[in-house]
C-alpha positions as CSV (number, residue, x, y, z in Angstrom):
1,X,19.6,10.5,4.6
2,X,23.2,12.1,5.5
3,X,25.4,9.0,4.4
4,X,28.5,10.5,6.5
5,X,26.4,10.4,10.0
6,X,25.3,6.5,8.1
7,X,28.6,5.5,7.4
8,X,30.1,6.5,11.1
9,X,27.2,4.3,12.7
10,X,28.5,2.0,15.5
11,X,25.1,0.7,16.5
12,X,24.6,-1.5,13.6
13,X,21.5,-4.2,14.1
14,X,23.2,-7.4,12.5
15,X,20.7,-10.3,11.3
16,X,22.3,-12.0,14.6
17,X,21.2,-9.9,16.9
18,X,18.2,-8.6,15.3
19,X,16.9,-12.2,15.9
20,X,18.2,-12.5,19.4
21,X,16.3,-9.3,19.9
22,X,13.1,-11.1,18.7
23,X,14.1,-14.4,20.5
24,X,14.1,-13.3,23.9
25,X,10.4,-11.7,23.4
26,X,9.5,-15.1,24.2
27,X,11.1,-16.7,26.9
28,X,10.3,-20.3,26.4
29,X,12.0,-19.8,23.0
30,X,15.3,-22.5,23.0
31,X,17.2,-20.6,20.5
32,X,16.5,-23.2,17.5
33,X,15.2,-21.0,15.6
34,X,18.1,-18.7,15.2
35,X,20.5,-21.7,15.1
36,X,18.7,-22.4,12.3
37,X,18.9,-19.1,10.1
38,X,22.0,-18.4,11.0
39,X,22.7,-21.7,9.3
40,X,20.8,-20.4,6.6
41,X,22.5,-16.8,6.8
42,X,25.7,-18.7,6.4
43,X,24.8,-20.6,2.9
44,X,23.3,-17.5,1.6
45,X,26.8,-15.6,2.2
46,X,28.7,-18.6,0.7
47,X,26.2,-19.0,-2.6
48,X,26.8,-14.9,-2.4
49,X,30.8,-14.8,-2.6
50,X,30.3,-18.1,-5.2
51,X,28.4,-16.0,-7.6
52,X,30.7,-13.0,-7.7
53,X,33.5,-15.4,-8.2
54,X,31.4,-17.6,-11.0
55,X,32.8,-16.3,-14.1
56,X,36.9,-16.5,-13.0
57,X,36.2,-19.9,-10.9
58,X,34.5,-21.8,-14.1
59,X,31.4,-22.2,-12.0
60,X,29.3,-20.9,-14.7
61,X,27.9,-22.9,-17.5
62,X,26.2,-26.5,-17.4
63,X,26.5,-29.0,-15.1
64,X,25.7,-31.6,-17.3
65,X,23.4,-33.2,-15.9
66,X,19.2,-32.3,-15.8
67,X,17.2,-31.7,-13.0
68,X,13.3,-33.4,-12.0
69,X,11.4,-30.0,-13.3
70,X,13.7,-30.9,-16.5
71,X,16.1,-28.0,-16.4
72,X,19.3,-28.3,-17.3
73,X,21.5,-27.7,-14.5
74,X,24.1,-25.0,-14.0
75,X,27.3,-25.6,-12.3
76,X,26.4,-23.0,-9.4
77,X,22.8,-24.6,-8.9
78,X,24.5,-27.5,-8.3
79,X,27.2,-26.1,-5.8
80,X,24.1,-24.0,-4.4
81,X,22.3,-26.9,-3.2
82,X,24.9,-28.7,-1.8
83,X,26.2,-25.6,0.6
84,X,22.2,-25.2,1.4
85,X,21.6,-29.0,2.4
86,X,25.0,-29.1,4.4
87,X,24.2,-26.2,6.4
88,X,20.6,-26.9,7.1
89,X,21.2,-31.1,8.6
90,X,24.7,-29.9,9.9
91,X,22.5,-27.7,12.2
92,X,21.1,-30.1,14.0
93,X,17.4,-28.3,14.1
94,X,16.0,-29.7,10.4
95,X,14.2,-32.9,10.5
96,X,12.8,-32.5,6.5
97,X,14.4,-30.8,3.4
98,X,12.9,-29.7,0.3
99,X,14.9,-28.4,-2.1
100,X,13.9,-27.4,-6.0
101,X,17.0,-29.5,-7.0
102,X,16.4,-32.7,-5.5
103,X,13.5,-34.6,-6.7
104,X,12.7,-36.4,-3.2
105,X,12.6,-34.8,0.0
106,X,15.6,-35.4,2.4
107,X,15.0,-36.7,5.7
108,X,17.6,-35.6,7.8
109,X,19.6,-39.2,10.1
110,X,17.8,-39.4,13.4
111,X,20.8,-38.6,15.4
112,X,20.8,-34.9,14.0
113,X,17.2,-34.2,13.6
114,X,15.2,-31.2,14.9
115,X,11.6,-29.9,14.5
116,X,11.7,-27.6,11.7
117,X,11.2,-28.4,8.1
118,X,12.9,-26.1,5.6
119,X,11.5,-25.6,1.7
120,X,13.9,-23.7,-0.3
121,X,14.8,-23.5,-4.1
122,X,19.2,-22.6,-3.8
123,X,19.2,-20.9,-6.9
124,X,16.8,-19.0,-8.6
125,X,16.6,-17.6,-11.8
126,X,20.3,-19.1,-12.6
127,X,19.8,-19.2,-16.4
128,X,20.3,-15.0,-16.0
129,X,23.6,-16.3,-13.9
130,X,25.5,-15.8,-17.4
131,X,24.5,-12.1,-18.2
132,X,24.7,-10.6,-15.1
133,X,21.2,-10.5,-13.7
134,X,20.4,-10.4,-10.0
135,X,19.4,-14.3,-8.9
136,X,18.7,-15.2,-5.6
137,X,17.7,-18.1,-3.3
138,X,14.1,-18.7,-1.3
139,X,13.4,-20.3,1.3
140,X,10.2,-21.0,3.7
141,X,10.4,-22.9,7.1
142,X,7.6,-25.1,8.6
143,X,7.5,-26.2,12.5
144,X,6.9,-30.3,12.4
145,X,4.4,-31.7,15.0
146,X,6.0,-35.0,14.7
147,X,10.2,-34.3,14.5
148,X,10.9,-38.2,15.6
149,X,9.2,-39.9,12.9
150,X,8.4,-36.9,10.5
151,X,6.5,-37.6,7.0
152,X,6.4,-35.9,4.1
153,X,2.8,-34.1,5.3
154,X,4.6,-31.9,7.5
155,X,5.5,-30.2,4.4
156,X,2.3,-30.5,2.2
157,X,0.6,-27.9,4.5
158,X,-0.8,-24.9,3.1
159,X,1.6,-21.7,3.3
160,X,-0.4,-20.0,5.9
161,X,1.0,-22.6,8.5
162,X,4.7,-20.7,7.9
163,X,6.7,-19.9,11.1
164,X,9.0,-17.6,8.7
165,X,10.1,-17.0,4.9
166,X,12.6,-14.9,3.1
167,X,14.9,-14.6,0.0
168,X,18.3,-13.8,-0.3
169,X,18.8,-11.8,-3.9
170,X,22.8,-11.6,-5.0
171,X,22.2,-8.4,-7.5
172,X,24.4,-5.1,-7.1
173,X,24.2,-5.8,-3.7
174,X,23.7,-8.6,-1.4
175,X,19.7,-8.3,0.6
176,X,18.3,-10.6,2.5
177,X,14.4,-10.1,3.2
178,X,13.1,-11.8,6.0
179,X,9.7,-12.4,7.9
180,X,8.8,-14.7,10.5
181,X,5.4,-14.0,10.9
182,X,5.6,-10.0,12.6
183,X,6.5,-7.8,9.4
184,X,8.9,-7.6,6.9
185,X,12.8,-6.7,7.3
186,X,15.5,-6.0,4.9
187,X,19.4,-7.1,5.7
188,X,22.1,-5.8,3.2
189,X,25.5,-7.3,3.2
190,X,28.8,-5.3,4.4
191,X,31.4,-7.0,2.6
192,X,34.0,-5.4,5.2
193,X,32.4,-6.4,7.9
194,X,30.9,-10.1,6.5
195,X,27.6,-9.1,8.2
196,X,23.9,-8.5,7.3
197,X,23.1,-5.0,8.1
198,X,19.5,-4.0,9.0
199,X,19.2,-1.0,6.0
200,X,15.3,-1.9,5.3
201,X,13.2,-2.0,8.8
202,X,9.2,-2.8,8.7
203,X,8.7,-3.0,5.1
204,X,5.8,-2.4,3.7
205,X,4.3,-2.2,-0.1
206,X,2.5,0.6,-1.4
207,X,-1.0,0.1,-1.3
208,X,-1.2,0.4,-5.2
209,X,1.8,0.6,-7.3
210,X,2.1,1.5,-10.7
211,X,4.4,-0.8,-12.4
212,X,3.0,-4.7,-13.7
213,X,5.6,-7.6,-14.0
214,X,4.6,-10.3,-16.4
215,X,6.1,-12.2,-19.1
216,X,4.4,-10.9,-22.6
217,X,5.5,-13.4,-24.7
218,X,3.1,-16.1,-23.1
219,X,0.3,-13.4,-24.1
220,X,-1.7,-15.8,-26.9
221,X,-2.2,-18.1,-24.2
222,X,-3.5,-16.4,-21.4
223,X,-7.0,-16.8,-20.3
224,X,-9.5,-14.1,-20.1
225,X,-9.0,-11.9,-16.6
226,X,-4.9,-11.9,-16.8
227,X,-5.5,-10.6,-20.7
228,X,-8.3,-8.1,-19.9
229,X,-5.9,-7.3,-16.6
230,X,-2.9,-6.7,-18.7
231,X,-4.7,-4.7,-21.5
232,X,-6.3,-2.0,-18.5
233,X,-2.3,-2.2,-17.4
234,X,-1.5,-0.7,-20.6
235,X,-4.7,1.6,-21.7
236,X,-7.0,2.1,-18.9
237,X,-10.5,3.3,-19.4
238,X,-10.8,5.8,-15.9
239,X,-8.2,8.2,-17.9
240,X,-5.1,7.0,-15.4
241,X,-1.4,6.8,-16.8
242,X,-0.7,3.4,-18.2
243,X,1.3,0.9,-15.6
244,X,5.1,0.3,-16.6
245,X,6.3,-2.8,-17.6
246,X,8.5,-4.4,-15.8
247,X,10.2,-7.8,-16.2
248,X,13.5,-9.2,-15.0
249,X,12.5,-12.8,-15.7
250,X,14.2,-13.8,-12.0
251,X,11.1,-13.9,-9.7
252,X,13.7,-12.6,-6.3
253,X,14.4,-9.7,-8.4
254,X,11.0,-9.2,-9.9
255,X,9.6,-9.3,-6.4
256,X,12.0,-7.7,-4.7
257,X,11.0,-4.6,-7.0
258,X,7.3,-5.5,-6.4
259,X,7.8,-5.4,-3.0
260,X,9.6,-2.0,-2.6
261,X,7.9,-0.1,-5.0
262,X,4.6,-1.4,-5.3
263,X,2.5,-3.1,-8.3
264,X,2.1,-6.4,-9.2
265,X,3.6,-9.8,-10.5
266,X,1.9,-12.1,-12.2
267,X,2.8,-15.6,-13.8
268,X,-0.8,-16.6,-14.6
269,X,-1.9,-20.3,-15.8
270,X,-1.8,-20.0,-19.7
271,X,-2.6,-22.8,-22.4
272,X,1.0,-24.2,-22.3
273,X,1.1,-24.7,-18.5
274,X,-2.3,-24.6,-17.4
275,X,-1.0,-25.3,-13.6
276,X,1.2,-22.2,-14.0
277,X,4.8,-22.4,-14.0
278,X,5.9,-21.1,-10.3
279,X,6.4,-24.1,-7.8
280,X,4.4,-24.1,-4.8
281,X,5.9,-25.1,-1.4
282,X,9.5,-22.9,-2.4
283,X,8.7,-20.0,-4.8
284,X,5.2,-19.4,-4.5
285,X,4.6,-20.2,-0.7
286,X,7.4,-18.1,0.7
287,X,6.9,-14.5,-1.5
288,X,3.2,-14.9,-1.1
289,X,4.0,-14.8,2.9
290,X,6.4,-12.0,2.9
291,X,4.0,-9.8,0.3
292,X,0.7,-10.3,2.7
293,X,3.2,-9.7,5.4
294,X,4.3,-6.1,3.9
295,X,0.5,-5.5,4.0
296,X,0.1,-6.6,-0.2
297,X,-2.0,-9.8,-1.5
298,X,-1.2,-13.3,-3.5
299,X,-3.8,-15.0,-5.0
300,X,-3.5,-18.0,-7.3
301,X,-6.4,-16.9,-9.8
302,X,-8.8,-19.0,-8.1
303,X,-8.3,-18.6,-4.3
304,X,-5.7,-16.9,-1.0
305,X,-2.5,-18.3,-2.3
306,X,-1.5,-19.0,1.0
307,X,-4.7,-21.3,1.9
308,X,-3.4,-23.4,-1.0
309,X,-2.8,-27.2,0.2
310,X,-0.4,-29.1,-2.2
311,X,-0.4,-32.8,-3.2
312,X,2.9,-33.4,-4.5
313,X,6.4,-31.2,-3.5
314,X,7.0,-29.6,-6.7
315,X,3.1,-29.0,-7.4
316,X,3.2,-25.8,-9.1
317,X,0.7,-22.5,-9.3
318,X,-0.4,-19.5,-10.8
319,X,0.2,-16.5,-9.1
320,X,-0.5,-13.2,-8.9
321,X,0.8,-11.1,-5.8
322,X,1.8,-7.3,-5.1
323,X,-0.3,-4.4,-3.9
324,X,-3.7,-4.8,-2.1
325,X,-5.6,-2.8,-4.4
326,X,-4.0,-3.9,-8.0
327,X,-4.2,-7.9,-6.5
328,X,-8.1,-6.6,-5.3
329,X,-8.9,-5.5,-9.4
330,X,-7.6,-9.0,-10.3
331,X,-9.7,-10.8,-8.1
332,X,-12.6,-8.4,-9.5
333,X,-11.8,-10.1,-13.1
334,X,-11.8,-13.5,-11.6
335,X,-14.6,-13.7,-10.1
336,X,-17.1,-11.5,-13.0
337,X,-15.2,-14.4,-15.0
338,X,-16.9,-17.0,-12.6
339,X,-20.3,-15.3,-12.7
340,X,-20.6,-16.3,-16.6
């Protein structure tokens, strides 16, 4: 890349008018749907400048209070959430909110409803927010059939039914990964210029990577194809190299990597949580989307994560997702694992 003809460019795509560009492919398109992620654009660049500042503003540490998946609260999650809910109803385009924070769904006031509904955890991986490691906030965005007098099915649909999903991950840099259904972009943030820059176009994941993200320490209590899966990771039989391990312990930044330089990530069902860990609808729902959108798999140990259909808004999952071919071997495992 020559970074002096990079850093003259005037014909930067912004997020802005990268989805204009995709707006006015269709012409009976209203311009919702970029009121609406520019809203979320917005929160992600406020969480963003909040998290640099954390440390000098006091925003780090507890909240003091705990919240419904029985985490204690940090001071930014809290602040997180509140920026992310403002923005979304002060749009005027959501109709249903669900956040990993709040332990009911919001249903947005009539007067200011619209036909989207928006899943979307503010924070994630905020107890790294004290050493340094990158966090990040995820989001997925269903269309309602019914925006007047919307229920809470409109969200208990299976992932598949997605209009668009993304992550924003506050690291070394500030990226914002987005896909609404045609591919996979990247969007890095120019602090000078207080715009997301188009720096990763048409993403997609190696076909078969050669790192494997997983927590170890859960290893006694795995079941039989993640423990089989791990152990070929490590010393496999067909003379390979062994995969690198991998694991941030912040699932944007762990599938941020996955997604860039291939392999897999994997928080399987174990003894101790035997529904997994990951929630569904807002961690789960939206990376599976943007990995099978790169061209990679998710699958949930026992089906196409995406055809998943939750009961409850903070149902959670196993998950495995990353390259086709390393997702394809743990299928293989599953399903020999069936045949028993």
């Amino acid at each position: 890349m020559d970074h002096a003809a990079e850093a003259n460019r005037t014909d930067l795509m912004t997020i802005t008018r990268f989805v204009l560009n995709e707006q006015s492919k269709y012409p009976e398109s209203r311009g919702d749907f970029t009121i609406l992620l520019s809203n979320i654009v917005l929160g992600c660049k406020f969480v963003c400048a909040a998290v640099n500042k954390a440390g000098l503003a006091k925003l780090i540490g507890l909240a003091g209070e705990t919240n419904v998946q029985g985490e204690e609260q940090k001071k930014l999650d809290v602040l997180s959430n509140d920026v992310f809910v403002k923005a979304l109803i002060s749009s005027g385009r959501t109709c249903i909110l669900v956040s990993e924070e709040d332990e009911q769904a919001t249903f947005v006031e009539p007067s200011r409803r619209g036909r989207y509904a928006v899943v979307f955890d503010p924070l994630d991986g905020s107890s790294n927010i004290d050493c340094g490691v990158s966090i990040g906030t995820i989001f997925g965005i269903y269309m309602v059939k019914d925006s007047i007098e919307p229920t809470l099915d409109e969200v208990l649909q299976p992932g598949k039914n997605m209009v668009a999903a993304g992550y924003c991950m506050y690291g070394s840099s500030c990226t914002f990964v987005l896909s609404t259904g045609a591919g996979v972009n990247g969007f890095t943030l120019d602090p000078s210029l207080g715009e997301f820059i188009l720096t990763h176009p048409d993403i997609k994941i190696p076909k078969k990577g050669n790192i494997y993200s997983v927590n170890e320490g859960n290893a006694k209590n795995w079941d039989g194809p993640t423990a089989k899966y791990v152990e070929r990771c490590k010393f496999p039989k067909d003379g390979s190299s062994p995969k690198s391990l991998r694991y941030v312990g912040s699932m944007v930044a762990d599938v941020h990597r996955t997604l860039l330089y291939g392999g897999i990530f994997l928080y399987p069902a174990d003894k101790k949580s035997p529904n997994g860990k990951l929630r569904v609808l807002y961690e789960v729902f939206p990376m599976s989307f943007l990995l099978e959108q790169a061209g990679g798999q998710a699958f949930t140990g026992k089906q196409r994560a995406l055809d998943l259909v939750p009961n409850e808004i903070h149902e959670r999952s196993p998950i495995f997702l990353g390259s086709y071919e390393d997702v394809e071997e743990v299928k293989a495992l599953y399903a020999a694992e069936d045949k028993k």
